[in-house]
C-alpha positions as CSV (number, residue, x, y, z in Angstrom):
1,X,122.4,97.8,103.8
2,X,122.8,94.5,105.4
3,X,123.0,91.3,103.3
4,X,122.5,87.6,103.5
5,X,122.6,85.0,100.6
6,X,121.6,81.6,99.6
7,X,120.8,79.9,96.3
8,X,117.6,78.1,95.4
9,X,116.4,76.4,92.3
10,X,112.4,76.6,93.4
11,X,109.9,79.2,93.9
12,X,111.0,82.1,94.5
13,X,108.5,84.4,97.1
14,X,109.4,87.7,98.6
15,X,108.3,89.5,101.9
16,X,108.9,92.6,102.0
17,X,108.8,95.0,105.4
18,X,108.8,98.4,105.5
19,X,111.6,99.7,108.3
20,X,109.5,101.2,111.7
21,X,106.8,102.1,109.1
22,X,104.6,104.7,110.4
23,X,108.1,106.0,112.7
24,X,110.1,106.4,109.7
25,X,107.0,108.4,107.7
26,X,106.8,111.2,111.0
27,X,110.7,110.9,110.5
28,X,110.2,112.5,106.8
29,X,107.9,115.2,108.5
30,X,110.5,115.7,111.3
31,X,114.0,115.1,110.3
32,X,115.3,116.7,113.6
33,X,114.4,114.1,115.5
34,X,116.0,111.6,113.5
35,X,118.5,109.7,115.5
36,X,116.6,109.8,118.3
37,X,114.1,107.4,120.9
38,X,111.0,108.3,119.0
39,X,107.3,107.0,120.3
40,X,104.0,107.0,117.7
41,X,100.6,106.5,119.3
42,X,98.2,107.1,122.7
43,X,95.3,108.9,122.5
44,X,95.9,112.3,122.7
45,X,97.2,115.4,120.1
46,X,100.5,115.6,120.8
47,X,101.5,117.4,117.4
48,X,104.6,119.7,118.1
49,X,104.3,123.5,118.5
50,X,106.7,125.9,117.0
51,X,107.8,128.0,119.0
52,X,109.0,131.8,118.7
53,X,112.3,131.2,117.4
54,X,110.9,128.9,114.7
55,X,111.6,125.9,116.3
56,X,109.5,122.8,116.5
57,X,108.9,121.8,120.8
58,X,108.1,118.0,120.6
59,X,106.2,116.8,123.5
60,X,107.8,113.5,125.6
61,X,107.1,110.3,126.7
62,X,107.4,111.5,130.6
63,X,104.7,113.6,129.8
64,X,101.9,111.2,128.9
65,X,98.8,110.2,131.1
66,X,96.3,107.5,129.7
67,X,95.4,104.6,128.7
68,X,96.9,104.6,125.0
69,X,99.4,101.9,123.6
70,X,102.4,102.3,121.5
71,X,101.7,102.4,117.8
72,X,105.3,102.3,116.9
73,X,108.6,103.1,118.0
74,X,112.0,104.2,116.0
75,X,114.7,101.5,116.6
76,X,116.5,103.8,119.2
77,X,113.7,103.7,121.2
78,X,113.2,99.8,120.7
79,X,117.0,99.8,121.9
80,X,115.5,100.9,125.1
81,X,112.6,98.7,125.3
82,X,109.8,100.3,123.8
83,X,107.8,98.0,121.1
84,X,104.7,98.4,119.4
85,X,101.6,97.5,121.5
86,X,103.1,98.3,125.4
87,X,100.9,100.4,127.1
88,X,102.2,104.1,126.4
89,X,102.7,104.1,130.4
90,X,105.1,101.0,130.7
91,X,106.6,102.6,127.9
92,X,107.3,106.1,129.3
93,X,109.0,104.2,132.4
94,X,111.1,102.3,130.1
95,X,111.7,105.7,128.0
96,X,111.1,108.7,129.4
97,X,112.7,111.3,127.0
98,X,111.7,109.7,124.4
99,X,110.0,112.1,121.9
100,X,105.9,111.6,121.6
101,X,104.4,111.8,118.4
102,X,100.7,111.1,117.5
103,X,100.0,108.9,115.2
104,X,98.8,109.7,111.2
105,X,97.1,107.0,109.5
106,X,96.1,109.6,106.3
107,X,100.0,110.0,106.1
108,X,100.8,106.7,106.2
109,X,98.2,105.2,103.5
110,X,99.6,107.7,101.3
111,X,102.9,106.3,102.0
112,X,101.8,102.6,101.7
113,X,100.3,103.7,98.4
114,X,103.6,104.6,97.4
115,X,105.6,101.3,97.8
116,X,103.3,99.3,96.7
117,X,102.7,100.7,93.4
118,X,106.5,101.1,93.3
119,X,106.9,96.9,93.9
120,X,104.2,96.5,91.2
121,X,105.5,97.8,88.8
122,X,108.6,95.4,88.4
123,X,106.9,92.3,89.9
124,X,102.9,92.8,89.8
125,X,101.8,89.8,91.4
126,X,101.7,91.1,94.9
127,X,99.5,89.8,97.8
128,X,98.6,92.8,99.9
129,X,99.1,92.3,104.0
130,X,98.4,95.2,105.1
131,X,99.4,99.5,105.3
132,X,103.5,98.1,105.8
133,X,104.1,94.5,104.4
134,X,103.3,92.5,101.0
135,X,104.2,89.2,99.4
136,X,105.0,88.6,96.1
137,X,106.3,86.1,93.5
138,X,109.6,86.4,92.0
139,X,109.4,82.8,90.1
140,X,108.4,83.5,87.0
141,X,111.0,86.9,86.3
142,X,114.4,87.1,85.7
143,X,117.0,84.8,87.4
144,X,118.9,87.3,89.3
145,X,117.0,87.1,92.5
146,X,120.0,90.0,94.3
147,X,119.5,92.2,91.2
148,X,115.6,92.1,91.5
149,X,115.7,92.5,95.1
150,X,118.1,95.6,94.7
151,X,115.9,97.2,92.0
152,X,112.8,97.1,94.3
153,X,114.5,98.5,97.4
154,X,115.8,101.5,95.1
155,X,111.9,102.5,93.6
156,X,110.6,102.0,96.9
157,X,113.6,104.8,98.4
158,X,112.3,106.8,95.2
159,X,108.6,106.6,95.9
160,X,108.8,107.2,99.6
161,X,112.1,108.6,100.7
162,X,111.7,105.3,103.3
163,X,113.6,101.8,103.8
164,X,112.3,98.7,103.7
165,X,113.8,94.8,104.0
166,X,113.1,91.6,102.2
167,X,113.0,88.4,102.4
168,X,113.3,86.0,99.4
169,X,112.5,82.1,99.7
170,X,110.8,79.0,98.5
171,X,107.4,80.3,100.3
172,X,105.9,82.4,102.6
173,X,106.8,81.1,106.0
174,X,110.5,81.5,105.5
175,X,110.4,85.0,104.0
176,X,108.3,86.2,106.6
177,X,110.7,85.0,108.6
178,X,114.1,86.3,106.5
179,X,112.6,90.3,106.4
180,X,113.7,90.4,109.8
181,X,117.0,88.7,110.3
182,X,118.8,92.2,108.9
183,X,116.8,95.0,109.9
184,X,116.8,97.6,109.0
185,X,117.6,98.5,105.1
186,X,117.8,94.3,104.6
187,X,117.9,91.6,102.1
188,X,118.3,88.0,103.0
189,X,117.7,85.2,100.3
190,X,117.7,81.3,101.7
191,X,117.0,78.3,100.4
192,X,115.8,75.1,102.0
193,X,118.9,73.9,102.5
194,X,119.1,76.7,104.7
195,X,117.2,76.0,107.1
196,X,119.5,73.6,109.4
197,X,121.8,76.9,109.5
198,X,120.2,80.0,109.6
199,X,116.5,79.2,110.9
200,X,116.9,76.1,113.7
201,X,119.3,78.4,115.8
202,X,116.5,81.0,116.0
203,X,114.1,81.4,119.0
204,X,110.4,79.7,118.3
205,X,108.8,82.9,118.4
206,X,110.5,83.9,115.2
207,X,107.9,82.1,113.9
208,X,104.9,84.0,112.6
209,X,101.8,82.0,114.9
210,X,103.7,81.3,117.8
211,X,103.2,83.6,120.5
212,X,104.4,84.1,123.6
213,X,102.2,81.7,125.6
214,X,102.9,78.9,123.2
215,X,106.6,80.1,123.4
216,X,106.6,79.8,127.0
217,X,105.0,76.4,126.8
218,X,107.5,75.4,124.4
219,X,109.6,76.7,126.3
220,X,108.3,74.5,129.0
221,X,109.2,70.9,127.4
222,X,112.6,72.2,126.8
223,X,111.8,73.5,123.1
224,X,113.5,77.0,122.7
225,X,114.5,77.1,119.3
226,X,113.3,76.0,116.0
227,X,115.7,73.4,115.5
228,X,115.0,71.8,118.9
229,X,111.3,72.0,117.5
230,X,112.0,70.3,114.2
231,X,113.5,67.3,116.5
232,X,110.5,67.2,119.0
233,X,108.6,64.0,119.4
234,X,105.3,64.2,118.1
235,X,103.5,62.4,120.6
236,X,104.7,65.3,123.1
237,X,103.6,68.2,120.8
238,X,100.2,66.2,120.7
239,X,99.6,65.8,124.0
240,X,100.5,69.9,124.9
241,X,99.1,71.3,122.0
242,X,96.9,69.1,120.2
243,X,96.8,66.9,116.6
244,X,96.1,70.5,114.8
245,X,98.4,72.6,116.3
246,X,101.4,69.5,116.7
247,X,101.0,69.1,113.1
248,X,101.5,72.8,111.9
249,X,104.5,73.0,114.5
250,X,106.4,70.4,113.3
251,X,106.3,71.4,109.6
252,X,107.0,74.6,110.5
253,X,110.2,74.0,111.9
254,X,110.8,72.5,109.1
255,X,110.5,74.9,106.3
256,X,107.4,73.5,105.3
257,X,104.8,75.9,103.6
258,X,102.6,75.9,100.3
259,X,100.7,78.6,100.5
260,X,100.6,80.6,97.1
261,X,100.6,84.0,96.9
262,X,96.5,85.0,96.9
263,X,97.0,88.3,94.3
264,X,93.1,88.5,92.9
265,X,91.3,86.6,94.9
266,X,88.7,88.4,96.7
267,X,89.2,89.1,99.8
268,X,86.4,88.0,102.6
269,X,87.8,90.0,105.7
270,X,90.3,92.2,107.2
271,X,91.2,91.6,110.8
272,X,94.3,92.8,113.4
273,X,94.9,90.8,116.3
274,X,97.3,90.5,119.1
275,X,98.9,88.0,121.8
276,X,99.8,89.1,124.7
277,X,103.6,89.1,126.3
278,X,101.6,88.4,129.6
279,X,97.9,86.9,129.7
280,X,96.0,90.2,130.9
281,X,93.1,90.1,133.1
282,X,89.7,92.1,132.1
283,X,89.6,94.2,135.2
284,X,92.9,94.1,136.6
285,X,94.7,95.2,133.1
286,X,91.5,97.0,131.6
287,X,93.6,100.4,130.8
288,X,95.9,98.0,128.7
289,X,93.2,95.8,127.5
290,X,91.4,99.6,126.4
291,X,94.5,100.6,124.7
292,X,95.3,97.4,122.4
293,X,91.6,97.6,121.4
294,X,91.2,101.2,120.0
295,X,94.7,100.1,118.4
296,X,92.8,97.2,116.8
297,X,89.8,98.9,115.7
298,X,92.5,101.7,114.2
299,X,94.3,99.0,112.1
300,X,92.0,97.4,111.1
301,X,90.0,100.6,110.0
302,X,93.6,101.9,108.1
303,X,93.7,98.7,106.3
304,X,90.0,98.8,104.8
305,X,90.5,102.2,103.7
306,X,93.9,101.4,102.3
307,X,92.4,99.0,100.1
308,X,89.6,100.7,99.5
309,X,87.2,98.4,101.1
310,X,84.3,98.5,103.8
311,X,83.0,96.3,106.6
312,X,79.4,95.3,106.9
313,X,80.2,93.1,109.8
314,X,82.0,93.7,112.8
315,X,83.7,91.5,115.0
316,X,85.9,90.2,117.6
317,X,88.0,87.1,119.0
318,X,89.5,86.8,122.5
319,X,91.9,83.7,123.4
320,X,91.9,82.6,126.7
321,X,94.3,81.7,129.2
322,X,92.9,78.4,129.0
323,X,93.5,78.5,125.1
324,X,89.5,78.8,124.4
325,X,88.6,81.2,121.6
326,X,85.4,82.9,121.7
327,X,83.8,85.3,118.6
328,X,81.6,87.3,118.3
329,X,79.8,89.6,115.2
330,X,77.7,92.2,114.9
331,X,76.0,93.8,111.2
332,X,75.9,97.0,110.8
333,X,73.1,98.8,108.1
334,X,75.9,100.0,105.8
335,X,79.2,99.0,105.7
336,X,82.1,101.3,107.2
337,X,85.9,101.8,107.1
338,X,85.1,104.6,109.8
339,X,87.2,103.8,113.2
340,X,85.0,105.0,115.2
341,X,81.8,103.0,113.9
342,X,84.0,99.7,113.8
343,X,85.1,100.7,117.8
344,X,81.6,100.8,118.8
345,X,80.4,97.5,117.0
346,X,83.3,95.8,118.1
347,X,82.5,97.0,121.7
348,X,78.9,95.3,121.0
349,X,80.7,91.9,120.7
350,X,82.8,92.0,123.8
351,X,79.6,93.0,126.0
352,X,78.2,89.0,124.7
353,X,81.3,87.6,126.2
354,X,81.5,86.7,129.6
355,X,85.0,88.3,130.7
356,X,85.7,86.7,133.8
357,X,89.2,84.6,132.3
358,X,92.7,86.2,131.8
359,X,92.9,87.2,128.2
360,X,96.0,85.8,126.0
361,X,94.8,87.2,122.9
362,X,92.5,89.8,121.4
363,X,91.6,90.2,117.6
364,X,89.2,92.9,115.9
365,X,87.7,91.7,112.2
366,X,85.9,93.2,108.9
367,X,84.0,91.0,107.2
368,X,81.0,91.7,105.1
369,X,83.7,93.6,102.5
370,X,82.5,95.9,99.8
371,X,84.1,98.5,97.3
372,X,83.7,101.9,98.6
373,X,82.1,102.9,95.4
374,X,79.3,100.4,96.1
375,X,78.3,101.8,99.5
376,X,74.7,102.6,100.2
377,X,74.0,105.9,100.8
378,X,73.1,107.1,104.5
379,X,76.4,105.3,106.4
380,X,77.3,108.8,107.8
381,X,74.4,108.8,109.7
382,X,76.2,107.2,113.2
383,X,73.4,106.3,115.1
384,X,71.2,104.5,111.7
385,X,74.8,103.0,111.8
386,X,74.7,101.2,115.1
387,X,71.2,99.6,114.8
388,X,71.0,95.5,114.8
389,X,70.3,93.9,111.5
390,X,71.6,90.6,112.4
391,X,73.9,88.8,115.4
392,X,75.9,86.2,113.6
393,X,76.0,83.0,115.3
394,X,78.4,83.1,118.5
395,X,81.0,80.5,117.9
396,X,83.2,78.9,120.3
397,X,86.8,76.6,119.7
């Protein structure tokens, strides 16, 4: 386990981040292949087959042909290149013994399950951010922030067998930001006074809402770390980013962040979305573009029946290169968690945007939300499924 500490007299908000999530799940299925480059994802069955001495053959990377994208990788295979996201071909360049795997979303919402009603029971206020990550307040338990932190990592081993990493800080921002410094099998506490030390030296795209455009572009003025962004004039952030944007940057660089952790609130969508290493063009990069959006409509489907939810309305947002955001929705009868229903009204939306610009980013969204137990009868019926009800109003930023 890997260890960092500060001290901190505020509030006191965790992130924690399960280790290579849905990699480390098909690890429990297949410990032989533990220690190895392993790949999750693209669009084919490529579960092993056992062969006649009783052992498992595991299909590779070299032996893919689509359009898929990686759905995750173990951290040998990240050691070699190979991130969530890359196009299962660039990937099998980059790696190509690496073992392929498809990937199990039943599997890992049982897993997520797990954790999470492992966390809750020693600090149950918990804001839920998906099948692998959470937030939740320490403040109001016991002072012993190491102890607390070490108590949750051991029931979450317990539940799941898996290893996870936290961040503990004053707010959201900064834990988001600590879960990674000491991955995998982590625990990093900071305080603000902090900051100066261990979060100015790191890279701007550390921060969660900087992508790689804006990191380039940062990039651009001379601004490569956080620190150098916590000194940037203001007037130049303005004038390259606009008042909004400026704003958030420079209290972000410096630690700044209120947000409470949301635990009952209800929640009014569930989306996924993506920026781009590169800005990808519609037709030039439309295998990739293919692959990131059945990835989208995937996550975003594992999430709603994670928490138990369905979508009434589908939609989309695409960022251009030009930093325009486009979205568009489409209402379905009855609402749906199903992938394949969200996929095809999420494919409605892109056809009532004109796709002419290079893309920079691409999100898929649920909105609409309702318990599954409320669901009207009839949403198995696919094609009553994909009639009109309502176009929401196309909106443009």
């Amino acid at each position: 386990m890997r260890l960092a500490v500060g001290a901190f007299k505020t509030r006191r908000i965790a992130h924690l981040d399960m280790d290579a999530f849905f990699a480390s799940v098909e690890l429990l299925r297949y410990p032989e292949l533990r220690g190895h480059p392993v790949v999750v994802g693209g669009r084919h069955d490529w579960h092993p087959v056992v062969t006649t001495d009783g052992t498992r053959r595991f299909a590779r990377l070299r032996e893919y042909v689509g359009r898929g994208v990686v759905t995750t990788s173990t951290y040998e295979a990240r050691a070699l290149g190979v991130f969530s996201g890359m196009g299962m071909m660039k990937a099998a360049v980059l790696a190509p013994e690496a073992y392929l795997l498809p990937a199990n979303f039943e599997a890992y919402r049982h897993y997520s399950n797990l954790f999470k009603k492992a966390v809750a029971n020693i600090a149950p206020e918990i804001e839920d951010r998906g099948i692998d990550e959470i937030y939740f307040d320490l403040s109001l338990l016991p002072d012993d922030t190491m102890a607390l932190a070490y108590q949750i990592k051991k029931a979450v081993r317990e539940a799941t067998g898996l290893s996870c990493s936290i961040g503990i800080t004053p707010n959201k921002l900064l834990s988001k930001i600590a879960s990674e410094l000491h991955k995998p099998d982590g625990i990093t506490v900071l305080s603000l006074e902090d900051v100066p030390t261990r979060i100015w030296p790191l890279s701007v795209s550390k921060v969660n809402g900087i992508g790689p455009k804006a990191t380039l572009k940062l990039e651009g003025l001379g601004i490569r770390t956080i620190g150098e962004l916590a000194k940037a004039d203001a007037g130049l952030l303005q004038q390259h980013f606009g008042a909004t944007y400026a704003i958030w940057l420079r209290d972000v660089a410096q630690g700044m962040d209120d947000r409470p952790v949301v635990t009952q609130a209800t929640r009014k969508s569930v989306s996924r979305e993506t920026t781009f290493e590169r800005d990808l063009h519609p037709l030039a990069d439309r295998a990739e573009l293919s692959g990131v959006f059945t990835e989208l409509c995937q996550r975003v489907a594992a999430d709603l029946e994670h928490k138990g939810l369905a979508g009434r309305t589908i939609g989309v947002k695409v960022r251009f290169e030009d930093f325009r955001t486009v979205t568009r929705d489409f209402s379905l009868i009855t609402p749906t968690a199903d992938s394949r229903m969200i996929q095809r009204a999420a494919r409605m939306c892109l056809k009532r945007i004109e796709l002419q610009q290079r893309l920079r980013l691409l999100g898929v969204r649920a909105g609409g939300l309702t318990r599954v137990e409320k669901r009207v009868e009839g949403e198995s019926n696919p094609q009553q499924q994909m009639e009109l009800l309502e176009i929401k109003g196309d909106q443009s930023t």
